[in-house]
SEFIKOL-360664 format. One record per residue (C-alpha): residue number from 0; residue in one letter; x, y, z. Coordinates in Angstrom, 3 decimals, m for minus. Layout:
BEGIN
@num->NUM residu->a u->X v->Y w->Z
...
END
This chain:
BEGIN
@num->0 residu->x u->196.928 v->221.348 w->99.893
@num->1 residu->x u->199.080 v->219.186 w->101.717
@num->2 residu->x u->201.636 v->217.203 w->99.488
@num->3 residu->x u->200.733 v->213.410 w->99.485
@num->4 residu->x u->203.948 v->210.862 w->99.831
@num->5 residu->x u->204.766 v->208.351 w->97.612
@num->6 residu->x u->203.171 v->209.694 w->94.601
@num->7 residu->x u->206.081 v->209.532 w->92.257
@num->8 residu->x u->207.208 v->206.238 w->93.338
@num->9 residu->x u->204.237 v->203.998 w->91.338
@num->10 residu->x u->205.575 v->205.663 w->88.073
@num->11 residu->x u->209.078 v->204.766 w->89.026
@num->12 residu->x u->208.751 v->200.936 w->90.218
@num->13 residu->x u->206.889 v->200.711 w->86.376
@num->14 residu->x u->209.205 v->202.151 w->84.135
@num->15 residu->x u->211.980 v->199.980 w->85.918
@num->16 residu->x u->209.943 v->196.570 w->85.722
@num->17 residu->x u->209.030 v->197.574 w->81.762
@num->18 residu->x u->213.018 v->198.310 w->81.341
@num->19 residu->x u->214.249 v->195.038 w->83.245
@num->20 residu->x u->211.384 v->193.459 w->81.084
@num->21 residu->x u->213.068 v->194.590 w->77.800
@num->22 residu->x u->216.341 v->193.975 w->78.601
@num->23 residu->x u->215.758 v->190.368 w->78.860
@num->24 residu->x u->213.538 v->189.378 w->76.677
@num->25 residu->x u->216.326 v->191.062 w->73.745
@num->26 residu->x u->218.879 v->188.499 w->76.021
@num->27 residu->x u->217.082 v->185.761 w->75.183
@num->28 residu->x u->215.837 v->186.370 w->71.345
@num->29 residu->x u->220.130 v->187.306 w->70.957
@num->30 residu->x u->220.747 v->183.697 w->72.309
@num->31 residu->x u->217.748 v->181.800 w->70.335
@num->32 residu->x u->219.604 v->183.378 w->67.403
@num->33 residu->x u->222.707 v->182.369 w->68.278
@num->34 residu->x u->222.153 v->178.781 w->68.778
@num->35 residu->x u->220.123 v->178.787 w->65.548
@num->36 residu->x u->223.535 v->180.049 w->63.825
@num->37 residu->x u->225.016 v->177.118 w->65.164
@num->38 residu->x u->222.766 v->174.319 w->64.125
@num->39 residu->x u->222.460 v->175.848 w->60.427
@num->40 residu->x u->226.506 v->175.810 w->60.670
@num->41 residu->x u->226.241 v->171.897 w->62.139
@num->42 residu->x u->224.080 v->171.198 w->59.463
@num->43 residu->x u->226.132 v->172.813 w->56.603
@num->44 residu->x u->229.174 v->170.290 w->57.879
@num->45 residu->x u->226.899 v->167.426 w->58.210
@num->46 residu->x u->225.749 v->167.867 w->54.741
@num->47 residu->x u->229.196 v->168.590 w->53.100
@num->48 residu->x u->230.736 v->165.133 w->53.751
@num->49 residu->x u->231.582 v->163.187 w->50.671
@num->50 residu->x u->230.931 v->159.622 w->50.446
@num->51 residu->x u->232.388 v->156.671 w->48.309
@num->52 residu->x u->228.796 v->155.775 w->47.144
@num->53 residu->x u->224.935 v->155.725 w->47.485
@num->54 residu->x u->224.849 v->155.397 w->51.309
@num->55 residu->x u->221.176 v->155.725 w->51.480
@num->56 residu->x u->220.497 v->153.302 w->48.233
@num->57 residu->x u->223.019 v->151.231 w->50.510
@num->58 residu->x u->221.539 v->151.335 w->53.844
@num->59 residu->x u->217.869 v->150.138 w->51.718
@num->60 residu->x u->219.927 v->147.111 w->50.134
@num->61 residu->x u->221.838 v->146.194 w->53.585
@num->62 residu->x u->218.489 v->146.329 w->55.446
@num->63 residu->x u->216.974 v->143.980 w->52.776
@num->64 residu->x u->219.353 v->141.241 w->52.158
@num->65 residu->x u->221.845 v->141.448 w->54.493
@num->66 residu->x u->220.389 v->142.834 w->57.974
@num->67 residu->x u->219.141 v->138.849 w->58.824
@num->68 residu->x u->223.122 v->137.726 w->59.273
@num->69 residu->x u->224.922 v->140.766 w->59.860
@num->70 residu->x u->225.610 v->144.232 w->61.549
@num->71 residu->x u->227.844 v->147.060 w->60.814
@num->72 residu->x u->229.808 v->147.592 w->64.054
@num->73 residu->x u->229.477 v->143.863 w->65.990
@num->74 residu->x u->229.156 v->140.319 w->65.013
@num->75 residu->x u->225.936 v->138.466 w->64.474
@num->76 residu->x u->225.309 v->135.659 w->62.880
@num->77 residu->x u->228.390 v->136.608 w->60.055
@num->78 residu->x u->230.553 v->138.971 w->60.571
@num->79 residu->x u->230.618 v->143.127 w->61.430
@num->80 residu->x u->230.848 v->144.578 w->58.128
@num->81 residu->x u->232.594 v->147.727 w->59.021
@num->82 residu->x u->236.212 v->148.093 w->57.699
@num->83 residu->x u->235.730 v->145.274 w->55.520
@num->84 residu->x u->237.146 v->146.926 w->52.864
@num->85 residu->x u->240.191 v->147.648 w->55.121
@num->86 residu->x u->240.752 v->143.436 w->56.041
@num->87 residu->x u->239.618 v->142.568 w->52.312
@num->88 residu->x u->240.127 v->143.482 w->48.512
@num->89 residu->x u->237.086 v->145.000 w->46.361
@num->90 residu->x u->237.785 v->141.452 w->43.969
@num->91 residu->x u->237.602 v->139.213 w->46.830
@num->92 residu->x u->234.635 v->140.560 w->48.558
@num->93 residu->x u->232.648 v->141.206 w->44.847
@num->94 residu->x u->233.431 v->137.239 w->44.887
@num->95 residu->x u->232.175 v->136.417 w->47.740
@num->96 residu->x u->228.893 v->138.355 w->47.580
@num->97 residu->x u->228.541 v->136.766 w->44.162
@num->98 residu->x u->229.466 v->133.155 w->45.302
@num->99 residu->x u->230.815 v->132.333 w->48.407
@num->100 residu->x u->230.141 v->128.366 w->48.398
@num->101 residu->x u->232.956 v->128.460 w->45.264
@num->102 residu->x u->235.004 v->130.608 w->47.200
@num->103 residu->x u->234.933 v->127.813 w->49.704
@num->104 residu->x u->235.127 v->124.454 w->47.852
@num->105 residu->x u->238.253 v->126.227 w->45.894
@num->106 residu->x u->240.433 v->126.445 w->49.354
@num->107 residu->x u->239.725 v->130.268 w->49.550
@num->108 residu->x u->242.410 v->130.403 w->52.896
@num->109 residu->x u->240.256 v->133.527 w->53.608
@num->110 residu->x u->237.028 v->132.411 w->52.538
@num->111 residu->x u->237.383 v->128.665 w->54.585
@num->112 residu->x u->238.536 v->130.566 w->57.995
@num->113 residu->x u->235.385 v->132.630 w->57.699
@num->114 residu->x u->233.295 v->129.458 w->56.934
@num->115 residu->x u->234.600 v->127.862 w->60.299
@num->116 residu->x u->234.304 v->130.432 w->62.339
@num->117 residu->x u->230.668 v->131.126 w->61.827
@num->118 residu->x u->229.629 v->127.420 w->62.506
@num->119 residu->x u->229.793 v->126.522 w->59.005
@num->120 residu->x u->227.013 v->129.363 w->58.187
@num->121 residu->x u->226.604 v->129.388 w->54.458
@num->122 residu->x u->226.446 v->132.704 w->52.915
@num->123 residu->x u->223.655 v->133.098 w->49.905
@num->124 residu->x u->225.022 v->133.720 w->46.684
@num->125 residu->x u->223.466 v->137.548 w->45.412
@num->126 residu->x u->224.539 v->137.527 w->41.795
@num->127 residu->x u->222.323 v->140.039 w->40.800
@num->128 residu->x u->223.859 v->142.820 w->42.435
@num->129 residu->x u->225.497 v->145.142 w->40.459
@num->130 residu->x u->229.190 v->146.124 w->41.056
@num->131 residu->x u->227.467 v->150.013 w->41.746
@num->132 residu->x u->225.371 v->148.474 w->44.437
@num->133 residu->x u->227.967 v->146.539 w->46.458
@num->134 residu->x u->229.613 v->149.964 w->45.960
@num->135 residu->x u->226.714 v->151.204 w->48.088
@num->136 residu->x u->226.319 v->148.906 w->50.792
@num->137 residu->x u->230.224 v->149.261 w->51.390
@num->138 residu->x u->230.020 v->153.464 w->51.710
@num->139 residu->x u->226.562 v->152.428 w->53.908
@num->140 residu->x u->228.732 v->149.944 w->56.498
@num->141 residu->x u->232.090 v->151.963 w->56.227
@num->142 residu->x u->230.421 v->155.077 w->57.752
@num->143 residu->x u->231.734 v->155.840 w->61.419
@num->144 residu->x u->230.007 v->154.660 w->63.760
@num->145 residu->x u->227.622 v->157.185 w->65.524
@num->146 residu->x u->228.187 v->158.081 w->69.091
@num->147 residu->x u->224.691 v->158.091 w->70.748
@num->148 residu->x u->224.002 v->161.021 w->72.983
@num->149 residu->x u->223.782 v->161.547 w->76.759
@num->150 residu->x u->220.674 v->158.896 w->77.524
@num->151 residu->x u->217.702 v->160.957 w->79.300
@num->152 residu->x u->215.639 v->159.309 w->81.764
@num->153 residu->x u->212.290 v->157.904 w->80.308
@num->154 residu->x u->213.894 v->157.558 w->76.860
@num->155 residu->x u->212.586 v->161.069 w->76.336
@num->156 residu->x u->213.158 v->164.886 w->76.408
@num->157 residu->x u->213.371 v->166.848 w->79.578
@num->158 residu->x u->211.161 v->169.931 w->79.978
@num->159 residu->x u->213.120 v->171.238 w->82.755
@num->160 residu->x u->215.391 v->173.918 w->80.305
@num->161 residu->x u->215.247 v->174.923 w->76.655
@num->162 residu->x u->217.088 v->173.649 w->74.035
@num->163 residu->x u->220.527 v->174.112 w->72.799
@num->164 residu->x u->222.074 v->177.280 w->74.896
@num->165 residu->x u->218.924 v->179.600 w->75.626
@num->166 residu->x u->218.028 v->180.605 w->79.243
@num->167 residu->x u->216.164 v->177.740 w->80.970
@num->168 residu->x u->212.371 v->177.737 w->81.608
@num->169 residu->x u->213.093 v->178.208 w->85.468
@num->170 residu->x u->214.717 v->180.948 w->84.800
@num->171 residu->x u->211.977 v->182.666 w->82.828
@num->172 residu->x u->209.281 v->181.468 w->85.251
@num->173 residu->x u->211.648 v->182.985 w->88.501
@num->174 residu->x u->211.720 v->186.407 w->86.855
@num->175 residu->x u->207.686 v->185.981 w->85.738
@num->176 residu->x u->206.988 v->185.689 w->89.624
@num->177 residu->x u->209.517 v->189.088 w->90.199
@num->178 residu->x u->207.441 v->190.822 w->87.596
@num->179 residu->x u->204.105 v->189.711 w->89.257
@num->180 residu->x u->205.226 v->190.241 w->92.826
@num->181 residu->x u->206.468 v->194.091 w->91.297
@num->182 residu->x u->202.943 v->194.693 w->90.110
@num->183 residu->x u->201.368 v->193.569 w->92.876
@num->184 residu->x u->203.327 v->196.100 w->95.357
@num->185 residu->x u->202.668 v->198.613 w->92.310
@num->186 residu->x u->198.762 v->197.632 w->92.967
@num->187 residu->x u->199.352 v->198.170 w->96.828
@num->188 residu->x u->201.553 v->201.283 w->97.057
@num->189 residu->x u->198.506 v->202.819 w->93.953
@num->190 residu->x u->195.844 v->202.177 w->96.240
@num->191 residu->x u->198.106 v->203.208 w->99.910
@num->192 residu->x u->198.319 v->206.775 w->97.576
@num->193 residu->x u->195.040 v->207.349 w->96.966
@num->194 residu->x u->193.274 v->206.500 w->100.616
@num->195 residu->x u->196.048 v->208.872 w->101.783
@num->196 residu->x u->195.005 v->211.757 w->98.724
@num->197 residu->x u->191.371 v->211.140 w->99.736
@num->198 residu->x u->191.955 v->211.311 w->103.429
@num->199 residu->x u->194.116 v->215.103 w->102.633
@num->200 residu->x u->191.308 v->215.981 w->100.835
@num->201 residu->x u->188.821 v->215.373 w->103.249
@num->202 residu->x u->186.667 v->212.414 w->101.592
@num->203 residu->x u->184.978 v->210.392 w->103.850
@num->204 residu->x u->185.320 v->206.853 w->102.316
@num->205 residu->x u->182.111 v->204.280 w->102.783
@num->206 residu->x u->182.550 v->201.740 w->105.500
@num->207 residu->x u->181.063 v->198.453 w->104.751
@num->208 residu->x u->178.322 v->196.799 w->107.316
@num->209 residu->x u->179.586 v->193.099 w->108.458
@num->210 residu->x u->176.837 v->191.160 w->107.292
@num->211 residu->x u->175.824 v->187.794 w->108.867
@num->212 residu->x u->178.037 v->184.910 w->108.137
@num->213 residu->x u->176.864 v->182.619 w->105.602
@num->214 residu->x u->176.702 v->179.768 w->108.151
@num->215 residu->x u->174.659 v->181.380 w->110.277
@num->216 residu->x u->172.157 v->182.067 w->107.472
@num->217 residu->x u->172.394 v->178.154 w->106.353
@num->218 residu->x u->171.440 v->177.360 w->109.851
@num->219 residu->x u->168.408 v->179.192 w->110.123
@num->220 residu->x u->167.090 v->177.912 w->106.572
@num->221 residu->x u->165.562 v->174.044 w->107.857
@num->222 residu->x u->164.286 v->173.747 w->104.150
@num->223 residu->x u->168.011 v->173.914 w->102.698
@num->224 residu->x u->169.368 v->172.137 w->105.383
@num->225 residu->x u->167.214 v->169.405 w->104.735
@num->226 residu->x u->167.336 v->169.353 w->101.107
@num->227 residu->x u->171.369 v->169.456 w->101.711
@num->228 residu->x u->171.127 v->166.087 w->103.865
@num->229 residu->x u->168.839 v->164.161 w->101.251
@num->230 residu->x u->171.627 v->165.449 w->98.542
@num->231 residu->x u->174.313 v->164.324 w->101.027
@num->232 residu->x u->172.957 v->160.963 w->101.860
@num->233 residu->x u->172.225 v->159.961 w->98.220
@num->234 residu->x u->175.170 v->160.829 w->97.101
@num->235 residu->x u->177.094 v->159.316 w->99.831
@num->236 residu->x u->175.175 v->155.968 w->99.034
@num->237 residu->x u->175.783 v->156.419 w->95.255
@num->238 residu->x u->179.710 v->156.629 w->96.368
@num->239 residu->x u->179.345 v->153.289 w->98.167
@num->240 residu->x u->177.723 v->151.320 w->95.865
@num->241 residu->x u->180.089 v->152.634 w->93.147
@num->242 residu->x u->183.243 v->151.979 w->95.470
@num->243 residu->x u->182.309 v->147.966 w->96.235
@num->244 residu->x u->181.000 v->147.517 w->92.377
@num->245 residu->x u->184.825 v->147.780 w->91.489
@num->246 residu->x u->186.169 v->146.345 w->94.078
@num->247 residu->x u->188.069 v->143.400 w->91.743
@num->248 residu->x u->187.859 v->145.546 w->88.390
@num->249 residu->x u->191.075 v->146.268 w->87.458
@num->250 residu->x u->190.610 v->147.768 w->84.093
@num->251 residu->x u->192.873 v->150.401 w->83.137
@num->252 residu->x u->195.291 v->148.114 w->85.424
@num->253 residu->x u->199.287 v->148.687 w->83.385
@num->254 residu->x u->202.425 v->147.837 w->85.249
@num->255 residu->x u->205.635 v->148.595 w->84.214
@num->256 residu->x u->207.570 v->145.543 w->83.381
@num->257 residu->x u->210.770 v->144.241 w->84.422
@num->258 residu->x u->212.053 v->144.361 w->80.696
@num->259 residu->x u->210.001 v->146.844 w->78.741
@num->260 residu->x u->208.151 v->144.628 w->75.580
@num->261 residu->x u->206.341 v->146.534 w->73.275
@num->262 residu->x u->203.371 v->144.956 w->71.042
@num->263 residu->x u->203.308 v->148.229 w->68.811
@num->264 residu->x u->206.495 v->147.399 w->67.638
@num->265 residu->x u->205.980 v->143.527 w->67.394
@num->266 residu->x u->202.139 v->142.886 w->67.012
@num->267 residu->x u->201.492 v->146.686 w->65.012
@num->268 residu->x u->204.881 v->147.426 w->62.998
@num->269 residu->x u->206.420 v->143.908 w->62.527
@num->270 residu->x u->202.646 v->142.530 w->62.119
@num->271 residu->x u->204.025 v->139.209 w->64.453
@num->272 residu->x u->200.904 v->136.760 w->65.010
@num->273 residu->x u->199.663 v->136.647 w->68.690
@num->274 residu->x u->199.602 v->132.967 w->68.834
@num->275 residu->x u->203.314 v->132.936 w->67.976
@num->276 residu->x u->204.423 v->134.205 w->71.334
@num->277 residu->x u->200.841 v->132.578 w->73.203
@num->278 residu->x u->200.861 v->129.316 w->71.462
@num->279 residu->x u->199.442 v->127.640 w->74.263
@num->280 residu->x u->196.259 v->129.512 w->73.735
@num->281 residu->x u->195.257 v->127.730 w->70.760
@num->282 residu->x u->195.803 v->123.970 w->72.824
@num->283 residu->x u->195.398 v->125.482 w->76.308
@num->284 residu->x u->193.349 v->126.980 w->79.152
@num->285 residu->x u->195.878 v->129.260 w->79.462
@num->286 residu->x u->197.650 v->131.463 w->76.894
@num->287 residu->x u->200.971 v->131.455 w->79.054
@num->288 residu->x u->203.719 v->133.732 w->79.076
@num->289 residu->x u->206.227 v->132.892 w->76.650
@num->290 residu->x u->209.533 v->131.868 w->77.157
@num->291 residu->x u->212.898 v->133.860 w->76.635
@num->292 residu->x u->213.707 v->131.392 w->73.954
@num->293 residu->x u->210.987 v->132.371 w->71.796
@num->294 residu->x u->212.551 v->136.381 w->72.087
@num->295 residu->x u->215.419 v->134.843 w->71.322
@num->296 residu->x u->214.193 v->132.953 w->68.073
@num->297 residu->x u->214.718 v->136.506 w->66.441
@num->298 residu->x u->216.739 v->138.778 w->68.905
@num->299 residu->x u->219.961 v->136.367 w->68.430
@num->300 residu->x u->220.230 v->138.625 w->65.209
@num->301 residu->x u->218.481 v->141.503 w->66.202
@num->302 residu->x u->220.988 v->143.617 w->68.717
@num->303 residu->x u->219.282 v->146.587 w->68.401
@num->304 residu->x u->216.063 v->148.665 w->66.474
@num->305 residu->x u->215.885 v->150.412 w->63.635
@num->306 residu->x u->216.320 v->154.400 w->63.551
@num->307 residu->x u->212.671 v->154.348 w->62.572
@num->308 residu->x u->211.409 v->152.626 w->65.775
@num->309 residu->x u->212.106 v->155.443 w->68.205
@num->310 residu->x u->209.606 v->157.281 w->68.846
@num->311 residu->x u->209.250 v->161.043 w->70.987
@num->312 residu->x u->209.042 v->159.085 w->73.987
@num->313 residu->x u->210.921 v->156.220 w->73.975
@num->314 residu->x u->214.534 v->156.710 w->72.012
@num->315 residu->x u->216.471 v->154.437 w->70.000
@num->316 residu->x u->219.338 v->153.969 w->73.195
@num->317 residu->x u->216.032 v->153.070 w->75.326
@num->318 residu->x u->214.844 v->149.906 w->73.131
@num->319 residu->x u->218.694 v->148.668 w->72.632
@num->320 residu->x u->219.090 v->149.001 w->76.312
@num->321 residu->x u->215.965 v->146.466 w->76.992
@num->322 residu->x u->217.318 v->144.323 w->74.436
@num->323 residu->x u->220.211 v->144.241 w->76.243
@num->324 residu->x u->218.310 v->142.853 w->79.418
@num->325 residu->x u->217.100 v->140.187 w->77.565
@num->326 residu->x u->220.810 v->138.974 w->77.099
@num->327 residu->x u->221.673 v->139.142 w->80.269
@num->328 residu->x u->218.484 v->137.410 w->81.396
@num->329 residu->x u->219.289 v->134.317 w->78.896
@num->330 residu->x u->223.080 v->134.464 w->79.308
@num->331 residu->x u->223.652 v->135.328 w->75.561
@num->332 residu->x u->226.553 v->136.756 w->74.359
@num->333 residu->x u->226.123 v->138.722 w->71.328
@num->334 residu->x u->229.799 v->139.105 w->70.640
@num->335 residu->x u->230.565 v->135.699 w->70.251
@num->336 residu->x u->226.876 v->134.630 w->69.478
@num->337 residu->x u->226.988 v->131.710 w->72.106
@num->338 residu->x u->225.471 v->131.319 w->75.603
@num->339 residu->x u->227.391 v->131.269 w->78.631
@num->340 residu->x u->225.228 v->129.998 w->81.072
@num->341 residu->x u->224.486 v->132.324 w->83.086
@num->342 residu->x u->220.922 v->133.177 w->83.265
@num->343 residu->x u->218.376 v->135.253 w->85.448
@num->344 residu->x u->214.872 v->134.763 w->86.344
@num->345 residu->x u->212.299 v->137.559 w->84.753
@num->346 residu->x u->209.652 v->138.298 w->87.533
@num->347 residu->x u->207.092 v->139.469 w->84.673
@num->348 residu->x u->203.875 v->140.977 w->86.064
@num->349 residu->x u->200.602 v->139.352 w->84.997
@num->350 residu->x u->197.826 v->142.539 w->84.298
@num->351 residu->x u->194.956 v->140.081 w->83.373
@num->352 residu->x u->193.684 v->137.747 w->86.060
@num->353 residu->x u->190.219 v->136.182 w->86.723
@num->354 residu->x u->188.534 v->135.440 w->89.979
@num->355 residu->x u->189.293 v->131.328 w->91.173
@num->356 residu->x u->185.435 v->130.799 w->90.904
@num->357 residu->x u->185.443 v->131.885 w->87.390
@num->358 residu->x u->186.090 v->129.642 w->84.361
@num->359 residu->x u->188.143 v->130.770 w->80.844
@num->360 residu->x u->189.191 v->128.686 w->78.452
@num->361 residu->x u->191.699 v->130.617 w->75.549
@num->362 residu->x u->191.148 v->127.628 w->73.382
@num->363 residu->x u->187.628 v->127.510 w->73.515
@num->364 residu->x u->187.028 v->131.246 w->72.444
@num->365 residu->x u->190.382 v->131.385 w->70.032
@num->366 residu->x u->190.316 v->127.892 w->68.273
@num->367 residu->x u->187.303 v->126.342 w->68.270
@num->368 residu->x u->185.098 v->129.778 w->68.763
@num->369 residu->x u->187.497 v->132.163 w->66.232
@num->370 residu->x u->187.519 v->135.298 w->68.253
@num->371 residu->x u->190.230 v->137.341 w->67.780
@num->372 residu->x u->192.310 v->138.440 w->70.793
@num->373 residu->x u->191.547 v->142.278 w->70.837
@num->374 residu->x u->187.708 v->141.308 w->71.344
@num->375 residu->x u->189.072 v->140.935 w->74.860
@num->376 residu->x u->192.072 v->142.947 w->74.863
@num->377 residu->x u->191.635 v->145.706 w->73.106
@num->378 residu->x u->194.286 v->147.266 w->70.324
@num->379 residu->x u->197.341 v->145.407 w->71.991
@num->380 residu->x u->198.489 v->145.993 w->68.359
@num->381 residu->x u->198.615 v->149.994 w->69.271
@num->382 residu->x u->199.670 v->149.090 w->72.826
@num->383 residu->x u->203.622 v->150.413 w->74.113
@num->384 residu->x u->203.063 v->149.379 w->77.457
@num->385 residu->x u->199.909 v->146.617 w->77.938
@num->386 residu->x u->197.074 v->147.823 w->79.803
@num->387 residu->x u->194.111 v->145.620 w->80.942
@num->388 residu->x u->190.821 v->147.007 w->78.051
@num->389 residu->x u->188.007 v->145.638 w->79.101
@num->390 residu->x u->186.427 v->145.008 w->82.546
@num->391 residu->x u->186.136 v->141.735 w->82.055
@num->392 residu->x u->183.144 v->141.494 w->84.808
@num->393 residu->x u->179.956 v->139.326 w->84.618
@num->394 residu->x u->177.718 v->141.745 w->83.171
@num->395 residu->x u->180.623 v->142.304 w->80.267
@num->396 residu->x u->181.338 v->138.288 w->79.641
@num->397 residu->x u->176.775 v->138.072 w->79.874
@num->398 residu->x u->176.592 v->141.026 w->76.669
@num->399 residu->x u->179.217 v->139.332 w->74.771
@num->400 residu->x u->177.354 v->135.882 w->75.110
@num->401 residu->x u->174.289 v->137.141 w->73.554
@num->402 residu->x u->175.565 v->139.276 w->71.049
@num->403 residu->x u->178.171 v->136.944 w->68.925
@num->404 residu->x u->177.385 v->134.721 w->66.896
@num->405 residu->x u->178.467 v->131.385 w->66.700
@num->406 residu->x u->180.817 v->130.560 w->63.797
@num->407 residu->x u->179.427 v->127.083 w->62.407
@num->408 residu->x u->180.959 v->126.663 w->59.128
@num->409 residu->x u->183.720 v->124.158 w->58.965
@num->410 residu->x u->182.543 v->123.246 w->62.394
@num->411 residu->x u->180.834 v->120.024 w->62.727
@num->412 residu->x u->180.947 v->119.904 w->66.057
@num->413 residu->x u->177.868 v->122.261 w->66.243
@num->414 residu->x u->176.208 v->120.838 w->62.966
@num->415 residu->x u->173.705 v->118.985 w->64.465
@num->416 residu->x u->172.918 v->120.859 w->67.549
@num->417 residu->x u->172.563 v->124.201 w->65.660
@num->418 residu->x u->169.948 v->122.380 w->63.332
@num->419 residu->x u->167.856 v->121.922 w->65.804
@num->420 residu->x u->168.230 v->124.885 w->67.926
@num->421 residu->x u->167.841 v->127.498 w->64.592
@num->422 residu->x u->164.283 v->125.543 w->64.328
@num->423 residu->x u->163.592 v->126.336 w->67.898
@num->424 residu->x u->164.190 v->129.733 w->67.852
@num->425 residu->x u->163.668 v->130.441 w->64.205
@num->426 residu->x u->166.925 v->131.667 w->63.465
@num->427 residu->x u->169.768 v->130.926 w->61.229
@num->428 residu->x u->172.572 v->131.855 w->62.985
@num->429 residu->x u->172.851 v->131.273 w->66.368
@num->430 residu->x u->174.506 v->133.417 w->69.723
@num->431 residu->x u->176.522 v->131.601 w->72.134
@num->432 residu->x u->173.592 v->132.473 w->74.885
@num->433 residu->x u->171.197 v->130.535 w->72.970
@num->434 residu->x u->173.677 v->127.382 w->72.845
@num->435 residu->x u->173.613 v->127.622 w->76.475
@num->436 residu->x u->176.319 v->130.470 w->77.182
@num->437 residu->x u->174.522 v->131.396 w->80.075
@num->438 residu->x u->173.855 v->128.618 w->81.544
@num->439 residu->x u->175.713 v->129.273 w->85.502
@num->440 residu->x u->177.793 v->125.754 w->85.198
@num->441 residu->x u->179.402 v->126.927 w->82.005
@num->442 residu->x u->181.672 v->129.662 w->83.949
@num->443 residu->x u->181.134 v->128.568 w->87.578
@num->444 residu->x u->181.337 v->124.937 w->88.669
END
């Protein structure tokens, strides 16, 4: 018989992908190790610092009674509070926590220059706090100050390598597509081998018959080419229709703004009323966008979020970095809490917006009416970036007409006219359709 070529070579190309295979996979477990060395090391160090005190009983008591005026590493309303045991004596500071005002009206030199330079900010007096607990809330503000890491775009994680020092992902996905490519020419040279075994051996291999195209055959069917054009044209129609009934619909509709604002964080976590920020909806047409100064009614205090705030996608450096817009859009300066002037213009983008020819009024539905905001716009409490809920169409406004009822107690506005109309339609409580909610001039005048 007459020796076919290539017929050792399949068995070598194999063994050398499965050994190339090995060797790198035991790379990369050796390196996963490694770095997992390393962070139980980091952590060891971390955990073997000594402290003066309680820092986590003292970062519970800062955040409750002394977060509102001050900060650890910058000025607020009083003082940064690191080093302070550095620039004062553990007496004179356990006096001042305990009364400041007598510090004061006794000619404290110390206690007076303070007192001016904070716009004659009165401390409160905490005489309940134990000696043991301002020992606390001194080891909480004397810790270093962290240094934040490299900021990633997005406020989030990259997926582009693996963590700490393995081998990236493109790295394992470029020697994947080697592997695959090997296989494949393993698959090709295989089946090269045995047409040229079969053809040394004499076997006739089958030959397939070209059969007719598959266009052909649809031409010469005129029942399933006309059953394909009724499918076409109905569907093509359905697409239409479909395509101008949203024309105008912008639900789903969320812009990124110029100065990211999150309502999970202000509506959800800090539980902040609506109508504190949109106080013109309870007087108003409108609900408005609010001013910087409102932001500012807290954020002259509030420099930057809590630990706790950050979230997977959006970090910690993210949400100080936005508050840090809003300073330079109202010309504060958080170092020496005054303004300077200087502002810039916010070009916020509005994500709900009604046709001219239709008529809302936010006062109507919120005050007098009682409907809560998310019956329109959804869980804005939930919300990290706003997004339009509902369609806010005809057909949507026309459902929620006839199924709410009107709320009448305390109301005596609709006291009389909801006597008679629960005797005309026998009812004791009464929709807004059937007190003329869908009456045309109501929306559209």
């Amino acid at each position: 018989m007459k020796k076919v070529k290539f017929r050792h070579s399949t068995s070598r190309l194999l063994l050398l992908s499965v050994v190339f295979l090995l060797s790198f996979t035991n790379f990369n477990f050796a390196q996963e190790d490694q770095a997992s060395a390393g962070d139980e090391q980091a952590t060891e160090a971390v955990a073997a610092e000594p402290g003066s005190g309680d820092v986590a009983n003292g970062k519970a008591l800062f955040n409750s009674l002394c977060a509102a005026c001050h900060k650890p590493y910058s000025k607020s309303i009083g003082p940064a509070l690191n080093g302070v045991s550095d620039r004062r004596s553990r007496s004179w500071i356990e006096s001042w926590i305990y009364n400041s005002a007598e510090m004061i009206a006794s000619g404290d030199a110390q206690a007076v220059a303070i007192y001016e330079e904070y716009n004659k900010t009165a401390m409160p007096a905490f005489p309940l706090l134990t000696e043991a607990e301002i020992g606390d809330i001194l080891a909480y503000v004397e810790q270093p100050k962290p240094t934040a890491p490299p900021a990633l775009a997005g406020g989030g994680a990259t997926d582009g390598g693996a963590s700490g020092g393995g081998v990236s992902n493109n790295v394992i996905l470029m020697i994947l597509a080697f592997v695959l490519v090997m296989l494949l020419l393993v698959l090709f040279l295989v089946n090269k081998t045995l047409r040229n075994f079969a053809t040394v051996s004499g076997v006739v291999l089958p030959v397939k018959e070209k059969r007719k195209p598959l266009y052909k055959s649809f031409v010469e069917n005129q029942f399933l080419v006309l059953v394909t054009a009724i499918v076409v044209l109905l569907a093509s129609g359905y697409m239409v229709y479909g395509f101008f009934m949203q024309v105008g619909i912008d639900q789903g509709y969320q812009p990124i703004q110029p100065i990211h604002y999150s309502h999970r964080i202000h509506a959800g976590d800090n539980q902040i009323e609506c109508k504190y920020c949109h106080s013109s909806a309870r007087t108003s047409k409108h609900s408005g966008i609010p001013s910087l100064n409102v932001c500012m009614n807290c954020h002259k205090s509030i420099g930057e979020v809590a630990e706790s705030t950050a979230t997977e996608e959006y970090s910690k450096e993210f949400y100080d970095k936005e508050i840090k817009k809003l300073y330079e859009a109202t010309g504060w300066d958080p170092a020496n809490q005054a303004y300077t002037g200087e502002t810039k213009p916010v070009k916020w983008i509005r994500i709900h917006n009604l046709p001219d020819f239709a008529y809302f009024n936010h006062s109507q539905h919120v005050t007098v009416a009682g409907i809560e905001c998310q019956k329109c716009h959804g869980p804005i409490q939930e919300m990290e970036i706003v997004y339009q809920d509902a369609p806010l169409t005809m057909g949507w406004c026309i459902n929620c007409h006839r199924e709410t009822n009107v709320k009448m107690a305390g109301n005596e506005y609709y006291e009389k006219i909801h006597e008679e109309l629960s005797k005309k339609y026998g009812v004791e409580e009464l929709t807004a359709a059937q007190l003329g909610g869908l009456e045309c001039g109501k929306c559209h005048y």
